[in-house]
PyMOL Python script that loads the backbone (N, CA, C, O; Angstrom):
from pymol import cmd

cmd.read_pdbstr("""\
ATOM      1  N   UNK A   1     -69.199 -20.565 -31.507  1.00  0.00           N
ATOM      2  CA  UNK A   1     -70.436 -19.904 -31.816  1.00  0.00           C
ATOM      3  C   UNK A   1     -70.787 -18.860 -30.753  1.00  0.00           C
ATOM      4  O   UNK A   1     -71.449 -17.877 -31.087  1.00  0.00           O
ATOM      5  N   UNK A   2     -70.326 -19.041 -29.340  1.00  0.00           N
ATOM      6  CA  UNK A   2     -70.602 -18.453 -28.657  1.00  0.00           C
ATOM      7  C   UNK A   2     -70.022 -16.742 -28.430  1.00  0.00           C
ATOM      8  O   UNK A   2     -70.426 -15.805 -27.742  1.00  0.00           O
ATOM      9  N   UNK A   3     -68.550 -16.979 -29.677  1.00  0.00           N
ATOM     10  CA  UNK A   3     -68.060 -15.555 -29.532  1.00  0.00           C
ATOM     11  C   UNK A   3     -69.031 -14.798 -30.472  1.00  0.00           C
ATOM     12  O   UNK A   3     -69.639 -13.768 -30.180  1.00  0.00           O
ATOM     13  N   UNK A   4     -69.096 -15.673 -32.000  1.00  0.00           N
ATOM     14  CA  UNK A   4     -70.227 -14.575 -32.214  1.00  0.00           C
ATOM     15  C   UNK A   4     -71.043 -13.974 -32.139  1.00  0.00           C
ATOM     16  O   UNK A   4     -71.139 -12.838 -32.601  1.00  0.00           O
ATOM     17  N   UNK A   5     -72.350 -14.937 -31.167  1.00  0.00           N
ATOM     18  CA  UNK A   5     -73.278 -14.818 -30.269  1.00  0.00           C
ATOM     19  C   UNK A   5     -72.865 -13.122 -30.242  1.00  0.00           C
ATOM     20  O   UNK A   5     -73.133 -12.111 -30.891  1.00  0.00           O
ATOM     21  N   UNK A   6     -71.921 -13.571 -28.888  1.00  0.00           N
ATOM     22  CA  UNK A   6     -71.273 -12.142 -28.116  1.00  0.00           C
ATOM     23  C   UNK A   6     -71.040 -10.584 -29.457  1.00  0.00           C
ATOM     24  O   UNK A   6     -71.368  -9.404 -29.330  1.00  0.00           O
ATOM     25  N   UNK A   7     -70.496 -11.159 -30.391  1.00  0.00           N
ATOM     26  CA  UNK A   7     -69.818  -9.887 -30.986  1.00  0.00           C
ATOM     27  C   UNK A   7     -71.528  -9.102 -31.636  1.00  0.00           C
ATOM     28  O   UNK A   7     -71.666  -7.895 -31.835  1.00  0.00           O
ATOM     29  N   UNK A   8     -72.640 -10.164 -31.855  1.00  0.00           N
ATOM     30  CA  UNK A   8     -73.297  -9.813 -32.691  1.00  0.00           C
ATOM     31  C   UNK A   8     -74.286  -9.120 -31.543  1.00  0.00           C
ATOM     32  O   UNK A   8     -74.592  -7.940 -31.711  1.00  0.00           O
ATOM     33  N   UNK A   9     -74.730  -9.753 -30.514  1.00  0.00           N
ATOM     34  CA  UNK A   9     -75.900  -9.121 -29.370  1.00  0.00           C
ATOM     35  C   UNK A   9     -75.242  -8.203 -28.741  1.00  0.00           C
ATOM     36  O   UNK A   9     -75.935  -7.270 -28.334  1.00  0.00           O
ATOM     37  N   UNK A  10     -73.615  -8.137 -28.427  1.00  0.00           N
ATOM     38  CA  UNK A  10     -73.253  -7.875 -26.863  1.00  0.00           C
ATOM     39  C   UNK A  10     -71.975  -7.043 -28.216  1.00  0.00           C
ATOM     40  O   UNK A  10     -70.804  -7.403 -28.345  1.00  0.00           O
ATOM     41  N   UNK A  11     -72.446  -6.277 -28.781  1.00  0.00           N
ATOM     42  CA  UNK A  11     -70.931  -5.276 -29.658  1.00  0.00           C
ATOM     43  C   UNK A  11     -70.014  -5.035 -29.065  1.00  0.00           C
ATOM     44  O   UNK A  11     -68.940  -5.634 -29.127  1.00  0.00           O
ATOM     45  N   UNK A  12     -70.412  -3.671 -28.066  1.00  0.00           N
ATOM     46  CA  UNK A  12     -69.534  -3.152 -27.746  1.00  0.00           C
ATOM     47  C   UNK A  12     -69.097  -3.903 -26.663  1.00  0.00           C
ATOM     48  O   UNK A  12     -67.919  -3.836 -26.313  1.00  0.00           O
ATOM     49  N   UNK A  13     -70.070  -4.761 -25.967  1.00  0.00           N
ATOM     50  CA  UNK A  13     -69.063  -5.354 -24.643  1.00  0.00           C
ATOM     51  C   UNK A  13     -67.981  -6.483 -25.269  1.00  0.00           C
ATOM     52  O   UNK A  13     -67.104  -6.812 -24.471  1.00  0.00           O
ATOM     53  N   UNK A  14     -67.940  -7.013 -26.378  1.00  0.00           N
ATOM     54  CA  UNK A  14     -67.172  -7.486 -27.135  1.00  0.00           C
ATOM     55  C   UNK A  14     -66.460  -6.717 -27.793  1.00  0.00           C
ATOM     56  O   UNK A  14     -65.419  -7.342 -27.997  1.00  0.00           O
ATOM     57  N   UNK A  15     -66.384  -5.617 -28.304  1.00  0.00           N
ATOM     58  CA  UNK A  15     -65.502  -4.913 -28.778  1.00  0.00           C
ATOM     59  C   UNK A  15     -64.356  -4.701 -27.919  1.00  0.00           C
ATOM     60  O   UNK A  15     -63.185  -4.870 -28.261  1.00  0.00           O
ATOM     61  N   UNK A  16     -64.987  -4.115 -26.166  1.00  0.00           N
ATOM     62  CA  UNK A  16     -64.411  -3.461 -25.347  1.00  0.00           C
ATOM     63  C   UNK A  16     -63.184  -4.343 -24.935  1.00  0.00           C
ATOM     64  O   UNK A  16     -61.979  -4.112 -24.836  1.00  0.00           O
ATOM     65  N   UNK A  17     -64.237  -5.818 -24.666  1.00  0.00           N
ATOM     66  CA  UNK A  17     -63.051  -6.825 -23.766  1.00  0.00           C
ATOM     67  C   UNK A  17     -62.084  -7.009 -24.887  1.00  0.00           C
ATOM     68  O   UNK A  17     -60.923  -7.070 -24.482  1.00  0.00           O
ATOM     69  N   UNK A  18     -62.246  -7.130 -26.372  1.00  0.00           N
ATOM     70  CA  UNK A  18     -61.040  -7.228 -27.597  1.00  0.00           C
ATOM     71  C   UNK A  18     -60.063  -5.720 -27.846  1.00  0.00           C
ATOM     72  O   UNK A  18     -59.911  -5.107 -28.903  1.00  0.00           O
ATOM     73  N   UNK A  19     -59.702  -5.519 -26.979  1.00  0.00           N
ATOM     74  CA  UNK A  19     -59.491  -3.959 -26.842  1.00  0.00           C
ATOM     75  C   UNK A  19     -57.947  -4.177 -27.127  1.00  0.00           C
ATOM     76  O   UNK A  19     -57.462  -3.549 -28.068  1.00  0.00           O
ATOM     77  N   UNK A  20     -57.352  -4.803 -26.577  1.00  0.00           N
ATOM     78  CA  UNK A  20     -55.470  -5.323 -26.021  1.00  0.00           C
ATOM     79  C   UNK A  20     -55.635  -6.086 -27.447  1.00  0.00           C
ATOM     80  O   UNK A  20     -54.568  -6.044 -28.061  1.00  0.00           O
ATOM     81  N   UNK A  21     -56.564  -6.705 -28.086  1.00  0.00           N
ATOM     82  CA  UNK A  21     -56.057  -7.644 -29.512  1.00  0.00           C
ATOM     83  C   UNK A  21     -55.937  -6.171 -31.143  1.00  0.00           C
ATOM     84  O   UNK A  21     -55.129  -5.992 -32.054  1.00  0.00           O
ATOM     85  N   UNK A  22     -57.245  -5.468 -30.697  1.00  0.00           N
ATOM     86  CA  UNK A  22     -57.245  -4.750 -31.833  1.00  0.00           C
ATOM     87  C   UNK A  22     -55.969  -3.811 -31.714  1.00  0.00           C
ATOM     88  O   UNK A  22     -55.161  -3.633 -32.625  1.00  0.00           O
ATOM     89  N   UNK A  23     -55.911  -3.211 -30.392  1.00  0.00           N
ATOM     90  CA  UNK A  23     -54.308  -2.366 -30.492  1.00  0.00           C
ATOM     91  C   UNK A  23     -53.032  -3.404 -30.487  1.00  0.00           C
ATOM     92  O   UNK A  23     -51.896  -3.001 -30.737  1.00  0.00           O
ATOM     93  N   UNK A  24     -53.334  -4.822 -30.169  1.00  0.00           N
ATOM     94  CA  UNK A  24     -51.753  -5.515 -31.108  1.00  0.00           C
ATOM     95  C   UNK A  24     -51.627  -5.308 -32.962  1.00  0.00           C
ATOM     96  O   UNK A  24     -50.640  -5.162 -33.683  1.00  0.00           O
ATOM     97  N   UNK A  25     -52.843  -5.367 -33.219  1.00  0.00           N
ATOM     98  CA  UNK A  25     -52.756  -5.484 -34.500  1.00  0.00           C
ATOM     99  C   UNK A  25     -53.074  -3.692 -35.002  1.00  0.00           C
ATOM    100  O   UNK A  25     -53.879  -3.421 -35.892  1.00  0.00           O
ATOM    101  N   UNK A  26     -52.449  -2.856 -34.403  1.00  0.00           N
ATOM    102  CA  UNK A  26     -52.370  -1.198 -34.750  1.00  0.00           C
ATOM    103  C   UNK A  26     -54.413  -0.852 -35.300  1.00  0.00           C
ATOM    104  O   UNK A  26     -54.903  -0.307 -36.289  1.00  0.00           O
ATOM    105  N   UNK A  27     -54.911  -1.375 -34.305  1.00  0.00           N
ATOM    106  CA  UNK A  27     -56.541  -0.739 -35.003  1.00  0.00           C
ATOM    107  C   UNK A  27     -56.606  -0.264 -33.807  1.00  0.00           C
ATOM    108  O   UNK A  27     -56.382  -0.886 -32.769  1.00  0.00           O
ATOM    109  N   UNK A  28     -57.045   1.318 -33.965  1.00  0.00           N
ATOM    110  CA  UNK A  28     -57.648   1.904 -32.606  1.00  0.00           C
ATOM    111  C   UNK A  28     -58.880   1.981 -32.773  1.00  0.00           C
ATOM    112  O   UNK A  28     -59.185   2.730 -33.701  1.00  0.00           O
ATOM    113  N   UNK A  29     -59.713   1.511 -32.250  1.00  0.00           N
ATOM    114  CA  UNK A  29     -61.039   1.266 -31.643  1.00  0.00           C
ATOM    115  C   UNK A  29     -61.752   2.778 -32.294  1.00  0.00           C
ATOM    116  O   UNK A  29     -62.629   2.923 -33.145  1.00  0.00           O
ATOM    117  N   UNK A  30     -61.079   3.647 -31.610  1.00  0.00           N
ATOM    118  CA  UNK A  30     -61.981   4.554 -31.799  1.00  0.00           C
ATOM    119  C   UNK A  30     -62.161   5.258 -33.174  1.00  0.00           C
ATOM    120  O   UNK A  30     -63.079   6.033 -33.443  1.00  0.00           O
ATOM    121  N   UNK A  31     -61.048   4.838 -34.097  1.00  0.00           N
ATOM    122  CA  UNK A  31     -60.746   5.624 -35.694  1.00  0.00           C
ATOM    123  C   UNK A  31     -61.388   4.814 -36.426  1.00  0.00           C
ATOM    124  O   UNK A  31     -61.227   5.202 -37.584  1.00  0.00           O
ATOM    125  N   UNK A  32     -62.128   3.760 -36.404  1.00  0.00           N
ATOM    126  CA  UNK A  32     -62.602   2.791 -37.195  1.00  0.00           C
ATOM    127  C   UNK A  32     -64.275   2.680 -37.225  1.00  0.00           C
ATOM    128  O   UNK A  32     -64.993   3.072 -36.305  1.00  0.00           O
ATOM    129  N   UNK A  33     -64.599   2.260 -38.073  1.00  0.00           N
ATOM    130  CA  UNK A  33     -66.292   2.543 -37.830  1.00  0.00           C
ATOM    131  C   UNK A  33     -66.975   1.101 -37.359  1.00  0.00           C
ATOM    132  O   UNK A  33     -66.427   0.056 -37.709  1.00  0.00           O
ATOM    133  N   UNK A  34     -68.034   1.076 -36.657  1.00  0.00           N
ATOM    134  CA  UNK A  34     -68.076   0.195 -35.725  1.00  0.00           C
ATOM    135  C   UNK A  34     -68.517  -1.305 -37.006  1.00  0.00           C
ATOM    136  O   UNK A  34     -68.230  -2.454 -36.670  1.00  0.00           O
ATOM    137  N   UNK A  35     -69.050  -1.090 -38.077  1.00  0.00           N
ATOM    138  CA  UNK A  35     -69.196  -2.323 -39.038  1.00  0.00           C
ATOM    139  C   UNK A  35     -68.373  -2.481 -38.919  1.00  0.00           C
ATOM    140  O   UNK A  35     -68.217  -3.556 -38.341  1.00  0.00           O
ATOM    141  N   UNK A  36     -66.772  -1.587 -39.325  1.00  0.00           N
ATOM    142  CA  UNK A  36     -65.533  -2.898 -39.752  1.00  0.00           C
ATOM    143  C   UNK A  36     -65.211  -3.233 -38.611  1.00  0.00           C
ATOM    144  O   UNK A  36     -64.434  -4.185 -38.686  1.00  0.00           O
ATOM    145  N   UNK A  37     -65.478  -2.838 -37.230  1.00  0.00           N
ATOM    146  CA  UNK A  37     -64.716  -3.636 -36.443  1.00  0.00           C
ATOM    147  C   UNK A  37     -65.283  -4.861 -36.167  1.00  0.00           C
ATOM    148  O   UNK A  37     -64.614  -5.716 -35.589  1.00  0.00           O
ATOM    149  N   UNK A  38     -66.805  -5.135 -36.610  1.00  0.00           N
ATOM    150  CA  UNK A  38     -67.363  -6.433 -36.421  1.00  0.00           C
ATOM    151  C   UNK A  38     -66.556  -7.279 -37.659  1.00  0.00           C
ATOM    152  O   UNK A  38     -66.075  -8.403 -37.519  1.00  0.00           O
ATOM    153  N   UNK A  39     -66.529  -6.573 -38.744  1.00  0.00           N
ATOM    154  CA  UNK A  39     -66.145  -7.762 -39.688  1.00  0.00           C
ATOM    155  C   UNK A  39     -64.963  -8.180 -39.293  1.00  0.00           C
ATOM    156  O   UNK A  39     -64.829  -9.340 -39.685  1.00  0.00           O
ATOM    157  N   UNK A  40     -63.581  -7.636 -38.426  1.00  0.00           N
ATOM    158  CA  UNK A  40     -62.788  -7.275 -38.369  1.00  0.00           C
ATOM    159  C   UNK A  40     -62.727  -8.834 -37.212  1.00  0.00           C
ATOM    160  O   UNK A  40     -62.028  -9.844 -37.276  1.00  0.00           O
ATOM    161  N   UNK A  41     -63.467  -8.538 -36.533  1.00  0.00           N
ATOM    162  CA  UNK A  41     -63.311  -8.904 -35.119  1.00  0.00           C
ATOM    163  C   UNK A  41     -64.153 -10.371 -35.449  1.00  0.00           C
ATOM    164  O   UNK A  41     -63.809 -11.407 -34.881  1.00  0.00           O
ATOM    165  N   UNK A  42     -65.192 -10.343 -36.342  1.00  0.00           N
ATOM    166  CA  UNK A  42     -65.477 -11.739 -37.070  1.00  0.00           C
ATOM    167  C   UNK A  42     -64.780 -12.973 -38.385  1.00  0.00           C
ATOM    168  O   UNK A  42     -64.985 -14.109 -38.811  1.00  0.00           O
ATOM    169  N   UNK A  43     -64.056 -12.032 -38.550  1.00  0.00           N
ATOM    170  CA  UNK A  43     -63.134 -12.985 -39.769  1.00  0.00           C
ATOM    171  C   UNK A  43     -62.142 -13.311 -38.716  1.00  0.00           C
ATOM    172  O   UNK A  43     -61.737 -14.446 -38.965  1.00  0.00           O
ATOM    173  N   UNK A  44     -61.327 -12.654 -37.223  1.00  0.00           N
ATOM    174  CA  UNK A  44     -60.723 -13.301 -36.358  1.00  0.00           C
ATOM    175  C   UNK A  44     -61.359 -14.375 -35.739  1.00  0.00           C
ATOM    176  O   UNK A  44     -60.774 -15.438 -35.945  1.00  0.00           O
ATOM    177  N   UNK A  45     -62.701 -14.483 -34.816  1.00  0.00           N
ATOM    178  CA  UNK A  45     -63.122 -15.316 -34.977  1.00  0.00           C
ATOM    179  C   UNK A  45     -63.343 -16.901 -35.842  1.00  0.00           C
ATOM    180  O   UNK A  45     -63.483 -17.986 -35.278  1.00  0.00           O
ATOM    181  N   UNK A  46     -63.330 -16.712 -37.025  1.00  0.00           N
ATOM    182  CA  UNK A  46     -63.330 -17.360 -38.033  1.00  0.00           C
ATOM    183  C   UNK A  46     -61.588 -18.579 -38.381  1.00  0.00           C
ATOM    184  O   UNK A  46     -61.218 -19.742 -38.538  1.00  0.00           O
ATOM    185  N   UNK A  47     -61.082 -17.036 -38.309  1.00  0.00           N
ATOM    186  CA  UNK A  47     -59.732 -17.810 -38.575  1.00  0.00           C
ATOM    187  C   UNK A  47     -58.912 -18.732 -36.753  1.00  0.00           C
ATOM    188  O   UNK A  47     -57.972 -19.502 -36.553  1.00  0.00           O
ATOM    189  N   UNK A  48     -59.827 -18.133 -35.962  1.00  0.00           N
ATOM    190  CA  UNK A  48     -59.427 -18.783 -34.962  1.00  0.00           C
ATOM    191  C   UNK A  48     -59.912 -20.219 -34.814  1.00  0.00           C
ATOM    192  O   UNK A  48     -59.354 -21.059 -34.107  1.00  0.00           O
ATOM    193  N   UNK A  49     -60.997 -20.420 -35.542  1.00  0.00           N
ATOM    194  CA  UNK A  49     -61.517 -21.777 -35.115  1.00  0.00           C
ATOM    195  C   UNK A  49     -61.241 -22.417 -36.818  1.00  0.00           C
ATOM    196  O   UNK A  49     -61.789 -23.364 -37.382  1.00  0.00           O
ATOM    197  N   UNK A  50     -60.332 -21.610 -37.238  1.00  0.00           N
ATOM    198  CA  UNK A  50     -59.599 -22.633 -38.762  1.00  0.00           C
ATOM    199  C   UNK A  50     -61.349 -22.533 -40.013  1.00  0.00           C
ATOM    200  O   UNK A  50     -61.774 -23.562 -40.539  1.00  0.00           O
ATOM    201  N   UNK A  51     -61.596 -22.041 -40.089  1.00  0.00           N
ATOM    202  CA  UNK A  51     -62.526 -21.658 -40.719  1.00  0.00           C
ATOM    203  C   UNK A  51     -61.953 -20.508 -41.962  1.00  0.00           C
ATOM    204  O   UNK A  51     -61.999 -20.668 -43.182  1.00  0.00           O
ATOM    205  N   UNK A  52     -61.568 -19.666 -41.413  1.00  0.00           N
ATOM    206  CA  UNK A  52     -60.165 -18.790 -42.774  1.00  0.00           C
ATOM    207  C   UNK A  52     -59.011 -19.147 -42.313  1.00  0.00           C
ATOM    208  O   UNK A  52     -58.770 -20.212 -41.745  1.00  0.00           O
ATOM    209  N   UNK A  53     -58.125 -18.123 -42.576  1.00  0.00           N
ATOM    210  CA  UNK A  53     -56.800 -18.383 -43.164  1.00  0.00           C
ATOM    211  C   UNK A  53     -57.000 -16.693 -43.275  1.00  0.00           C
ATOM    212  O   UNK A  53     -57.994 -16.059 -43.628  1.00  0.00           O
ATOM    213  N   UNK A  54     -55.472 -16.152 -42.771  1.00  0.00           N
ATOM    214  CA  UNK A  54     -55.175 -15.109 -43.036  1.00  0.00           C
ATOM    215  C   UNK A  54     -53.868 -15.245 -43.961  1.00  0.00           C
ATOM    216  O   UNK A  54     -53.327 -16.351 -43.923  1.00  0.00           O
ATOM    217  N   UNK A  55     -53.433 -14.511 -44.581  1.00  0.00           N
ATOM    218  CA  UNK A  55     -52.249 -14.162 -45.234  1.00  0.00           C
ATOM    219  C   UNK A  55     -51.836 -12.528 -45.540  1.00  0.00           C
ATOM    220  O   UNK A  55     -52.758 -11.747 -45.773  1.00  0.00           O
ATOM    221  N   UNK A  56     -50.365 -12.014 -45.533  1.00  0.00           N
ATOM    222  CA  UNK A  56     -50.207 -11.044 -45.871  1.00  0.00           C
ATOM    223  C   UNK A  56     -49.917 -10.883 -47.284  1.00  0.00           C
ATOM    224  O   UNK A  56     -49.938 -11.859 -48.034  1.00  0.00           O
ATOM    225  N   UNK A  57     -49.550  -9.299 -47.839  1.00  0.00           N
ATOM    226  CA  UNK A  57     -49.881  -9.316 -49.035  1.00  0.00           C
ATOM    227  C   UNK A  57     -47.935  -9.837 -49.762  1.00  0.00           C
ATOM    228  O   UNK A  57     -47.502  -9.748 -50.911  1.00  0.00           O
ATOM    229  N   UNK A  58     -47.519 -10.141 -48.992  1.00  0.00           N
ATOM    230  CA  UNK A  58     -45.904 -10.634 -49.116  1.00  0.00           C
ATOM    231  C   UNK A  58     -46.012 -12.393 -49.556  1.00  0.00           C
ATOM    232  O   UNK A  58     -45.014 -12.992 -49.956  1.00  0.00           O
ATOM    233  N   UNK A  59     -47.543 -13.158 -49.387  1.00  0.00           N
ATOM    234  CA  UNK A  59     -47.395 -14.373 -49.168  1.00  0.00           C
ATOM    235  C   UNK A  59     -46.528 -15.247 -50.414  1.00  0.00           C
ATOM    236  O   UNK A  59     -46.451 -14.946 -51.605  1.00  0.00           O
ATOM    237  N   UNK A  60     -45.972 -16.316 -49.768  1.00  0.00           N
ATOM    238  CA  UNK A  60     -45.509 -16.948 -50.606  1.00  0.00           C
ATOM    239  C   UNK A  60     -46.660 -17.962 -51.804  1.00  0.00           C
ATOM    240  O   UNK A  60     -47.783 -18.327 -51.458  1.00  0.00           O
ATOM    241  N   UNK A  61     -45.972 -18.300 -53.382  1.00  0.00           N
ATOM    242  CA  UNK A  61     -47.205 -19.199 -53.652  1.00  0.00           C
ATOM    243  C   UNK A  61     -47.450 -20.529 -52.617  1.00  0.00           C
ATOM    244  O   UNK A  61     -48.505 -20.977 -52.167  1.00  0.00           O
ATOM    245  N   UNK A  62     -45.713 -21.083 -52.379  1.00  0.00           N
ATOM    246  CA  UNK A  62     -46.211 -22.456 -51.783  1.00  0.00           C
ATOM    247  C   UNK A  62     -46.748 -22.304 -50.625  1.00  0.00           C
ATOM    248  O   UNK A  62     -46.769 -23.424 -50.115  1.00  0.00           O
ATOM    249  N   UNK A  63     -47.262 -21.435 -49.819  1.00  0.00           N
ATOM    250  CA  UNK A  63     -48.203 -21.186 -49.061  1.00  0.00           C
ATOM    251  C   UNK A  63     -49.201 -20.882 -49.225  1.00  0.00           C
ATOM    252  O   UNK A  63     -49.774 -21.108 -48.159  1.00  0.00           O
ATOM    253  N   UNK A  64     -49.979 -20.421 -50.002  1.00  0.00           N
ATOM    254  CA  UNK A  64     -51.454 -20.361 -50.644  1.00  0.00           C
ATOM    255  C   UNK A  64     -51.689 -22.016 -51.395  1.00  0.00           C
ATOM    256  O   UNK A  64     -52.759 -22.572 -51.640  1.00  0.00           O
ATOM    257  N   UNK A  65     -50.302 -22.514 -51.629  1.00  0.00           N
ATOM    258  CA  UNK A  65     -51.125 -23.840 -52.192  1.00  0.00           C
ATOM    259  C   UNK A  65     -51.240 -24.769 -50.784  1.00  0.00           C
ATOM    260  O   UNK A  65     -52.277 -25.399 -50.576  1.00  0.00           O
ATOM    261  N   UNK A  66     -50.478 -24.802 -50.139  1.00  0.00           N
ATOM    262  CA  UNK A  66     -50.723 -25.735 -49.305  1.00  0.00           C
ATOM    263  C   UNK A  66     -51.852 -25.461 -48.535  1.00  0.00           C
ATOM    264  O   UNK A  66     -52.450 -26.346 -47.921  1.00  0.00           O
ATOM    265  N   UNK A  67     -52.355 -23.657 -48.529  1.00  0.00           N
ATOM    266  CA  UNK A  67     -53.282 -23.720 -47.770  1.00  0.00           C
ATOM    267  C   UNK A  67     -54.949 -24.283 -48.781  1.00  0.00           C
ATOM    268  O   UNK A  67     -56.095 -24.561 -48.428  1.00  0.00           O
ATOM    269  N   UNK A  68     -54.227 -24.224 -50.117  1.00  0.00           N
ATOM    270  CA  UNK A  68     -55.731 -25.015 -50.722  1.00  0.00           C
ATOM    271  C   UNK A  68     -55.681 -26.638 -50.897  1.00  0.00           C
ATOM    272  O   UNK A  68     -56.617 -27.370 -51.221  1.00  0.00           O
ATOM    273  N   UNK A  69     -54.793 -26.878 -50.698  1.00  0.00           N
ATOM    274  CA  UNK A  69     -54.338 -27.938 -50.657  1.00  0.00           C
ATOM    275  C   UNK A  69     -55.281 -28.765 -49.245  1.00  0.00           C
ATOM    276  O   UNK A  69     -55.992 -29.764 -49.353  1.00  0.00           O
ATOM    277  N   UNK A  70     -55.072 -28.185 -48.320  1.00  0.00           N
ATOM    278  CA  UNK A  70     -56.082 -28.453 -46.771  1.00  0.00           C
ATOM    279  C   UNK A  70     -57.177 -28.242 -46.775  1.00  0.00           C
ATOM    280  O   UNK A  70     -57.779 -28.698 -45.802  1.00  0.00           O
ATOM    281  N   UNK A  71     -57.999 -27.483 -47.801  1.00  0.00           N
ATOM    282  CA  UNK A  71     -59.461 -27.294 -48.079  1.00  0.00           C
ATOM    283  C   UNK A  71     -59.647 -28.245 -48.894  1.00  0.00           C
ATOM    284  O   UNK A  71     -60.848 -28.302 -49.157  1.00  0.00           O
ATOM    285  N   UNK A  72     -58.748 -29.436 -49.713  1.00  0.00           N
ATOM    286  CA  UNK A  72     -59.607 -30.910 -49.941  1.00  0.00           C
ATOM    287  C   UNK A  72     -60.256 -31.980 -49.301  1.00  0.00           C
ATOM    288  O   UNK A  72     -60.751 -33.033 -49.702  1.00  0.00           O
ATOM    289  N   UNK A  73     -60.101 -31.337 -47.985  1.00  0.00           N
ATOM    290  CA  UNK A  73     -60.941 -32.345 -47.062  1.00  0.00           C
ATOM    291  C   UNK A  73     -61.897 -31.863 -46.626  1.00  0.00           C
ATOM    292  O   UNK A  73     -62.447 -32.389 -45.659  1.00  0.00           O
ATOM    293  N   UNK A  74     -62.429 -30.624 -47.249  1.00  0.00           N
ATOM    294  CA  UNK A  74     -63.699 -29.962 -47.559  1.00  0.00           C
ATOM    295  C   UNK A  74     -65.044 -30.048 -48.807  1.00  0.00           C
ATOM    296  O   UNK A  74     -66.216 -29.677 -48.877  1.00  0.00           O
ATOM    297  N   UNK A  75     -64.046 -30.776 -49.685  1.00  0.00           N
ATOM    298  CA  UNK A  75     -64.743 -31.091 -50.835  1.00  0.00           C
ATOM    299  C   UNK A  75     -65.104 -29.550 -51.458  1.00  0.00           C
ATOM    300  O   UNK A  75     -66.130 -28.869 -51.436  1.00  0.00           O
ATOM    301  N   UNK A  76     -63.768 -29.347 -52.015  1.00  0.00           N
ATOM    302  CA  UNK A  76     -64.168 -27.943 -52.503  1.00  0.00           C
ATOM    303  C   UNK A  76     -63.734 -28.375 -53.901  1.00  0.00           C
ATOM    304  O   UNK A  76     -63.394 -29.501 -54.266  1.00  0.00           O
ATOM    305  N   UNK A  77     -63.819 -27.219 -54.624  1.00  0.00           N
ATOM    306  CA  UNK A  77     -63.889 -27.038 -56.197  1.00  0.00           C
ATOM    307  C   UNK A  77     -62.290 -27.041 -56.807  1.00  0.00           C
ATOM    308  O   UNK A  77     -61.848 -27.137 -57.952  1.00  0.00           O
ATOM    309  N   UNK A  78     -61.612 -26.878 -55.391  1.00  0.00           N
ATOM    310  CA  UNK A  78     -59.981 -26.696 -56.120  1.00  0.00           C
ATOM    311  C   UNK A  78     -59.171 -27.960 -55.931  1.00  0.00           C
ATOM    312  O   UNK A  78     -57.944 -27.947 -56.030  1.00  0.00           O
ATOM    313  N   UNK A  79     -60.033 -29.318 -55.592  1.00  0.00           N
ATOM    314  CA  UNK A  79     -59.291 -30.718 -55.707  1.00  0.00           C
ATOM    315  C   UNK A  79     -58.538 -30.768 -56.821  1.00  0.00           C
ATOM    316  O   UNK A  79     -57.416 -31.183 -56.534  1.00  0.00           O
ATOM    317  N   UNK A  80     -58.691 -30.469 -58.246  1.00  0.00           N
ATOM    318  CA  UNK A  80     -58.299 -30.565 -59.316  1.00  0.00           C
ATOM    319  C   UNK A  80     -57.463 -29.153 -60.149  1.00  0.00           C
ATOM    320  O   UNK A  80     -57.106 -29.031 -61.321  1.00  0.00           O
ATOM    321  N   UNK A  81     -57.361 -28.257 -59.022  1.00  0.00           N
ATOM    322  CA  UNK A  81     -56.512 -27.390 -59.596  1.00  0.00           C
ATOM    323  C   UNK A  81     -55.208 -27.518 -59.348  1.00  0.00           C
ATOM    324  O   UNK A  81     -54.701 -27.836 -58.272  1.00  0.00           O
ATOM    325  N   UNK A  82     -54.403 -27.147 -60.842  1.00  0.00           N
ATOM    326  CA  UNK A  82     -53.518 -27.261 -61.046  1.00  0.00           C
ATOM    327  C   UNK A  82     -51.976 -25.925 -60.915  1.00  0.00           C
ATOM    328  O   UNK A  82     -51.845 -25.032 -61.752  1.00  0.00           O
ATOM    329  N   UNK A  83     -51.321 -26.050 -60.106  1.00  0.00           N
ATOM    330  CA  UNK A  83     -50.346 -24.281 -59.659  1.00  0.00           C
ATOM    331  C   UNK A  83     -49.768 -24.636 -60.590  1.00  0.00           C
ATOM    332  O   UNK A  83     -49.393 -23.601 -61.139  1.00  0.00           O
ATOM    333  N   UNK A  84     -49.175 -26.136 -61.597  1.00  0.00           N
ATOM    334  CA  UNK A  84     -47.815 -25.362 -62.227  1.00  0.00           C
ATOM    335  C   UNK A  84     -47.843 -24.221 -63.174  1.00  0.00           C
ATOM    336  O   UNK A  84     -46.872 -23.600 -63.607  1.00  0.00           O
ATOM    337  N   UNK A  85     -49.342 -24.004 -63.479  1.00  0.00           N
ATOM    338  CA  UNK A  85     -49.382 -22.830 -64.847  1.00  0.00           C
ATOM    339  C   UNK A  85     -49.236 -21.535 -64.327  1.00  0.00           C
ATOM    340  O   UNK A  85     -49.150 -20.544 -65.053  1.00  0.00           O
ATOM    341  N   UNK A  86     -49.195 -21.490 -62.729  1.00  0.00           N
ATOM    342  CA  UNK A  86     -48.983 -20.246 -62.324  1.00  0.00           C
ATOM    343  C   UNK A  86     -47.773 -20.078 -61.843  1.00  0.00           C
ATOM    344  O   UNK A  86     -47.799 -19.019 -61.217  1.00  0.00           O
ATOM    345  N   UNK A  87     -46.425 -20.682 -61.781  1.00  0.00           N
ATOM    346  CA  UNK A  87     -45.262 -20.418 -61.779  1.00  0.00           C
ATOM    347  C   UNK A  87     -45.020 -19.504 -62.978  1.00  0.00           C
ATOM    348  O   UNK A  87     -43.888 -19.079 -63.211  1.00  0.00           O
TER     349      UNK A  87
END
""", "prot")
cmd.dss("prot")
cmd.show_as("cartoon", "prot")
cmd.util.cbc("prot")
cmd.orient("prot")
């Protein structure tokens, strides 16, 4: 909670110190407009403390199922969904 704290009061000093993460992942700071770099820099957040899940657009299915597969110990809506109709 405390990074968001930071990203949401303290932007740019959170932007600044995430400086070496956004240029691993090819975002230059300065070509981007400062909303997406919060959303940007908050869905990392997110997926760091297992809250999302990233995937690329290459993903496999049995990797999207297993990753809904781990949101049943969330009590979500997809306990009862079924992948074989999507093979």
């Amino acid at each position: 909670m405390q990074k968001v704290e930071k990203l949401i009061l303290q932007t740019e000093t959170y932007i600044n110190e995430n400086t070496n993460f956004l240029e691993n992942r090819g975002i230059d700071k300065n070509n981007i407009a400062k909303e997406e770099l919060i959303w940007i820099l908050f869905s990392d957040i997110l997926i760091e403390n297992f809250y999302a899940e990233k995937f690329d657009w290459q993903c496999e299915l049995e990797d999207f199922e297993y990753l809904l597969m781990n949101l049943n110990q969330f009590k979500t809506k997809f306990q009862n969904l079924k992948f074989s109709n999507l093979r």
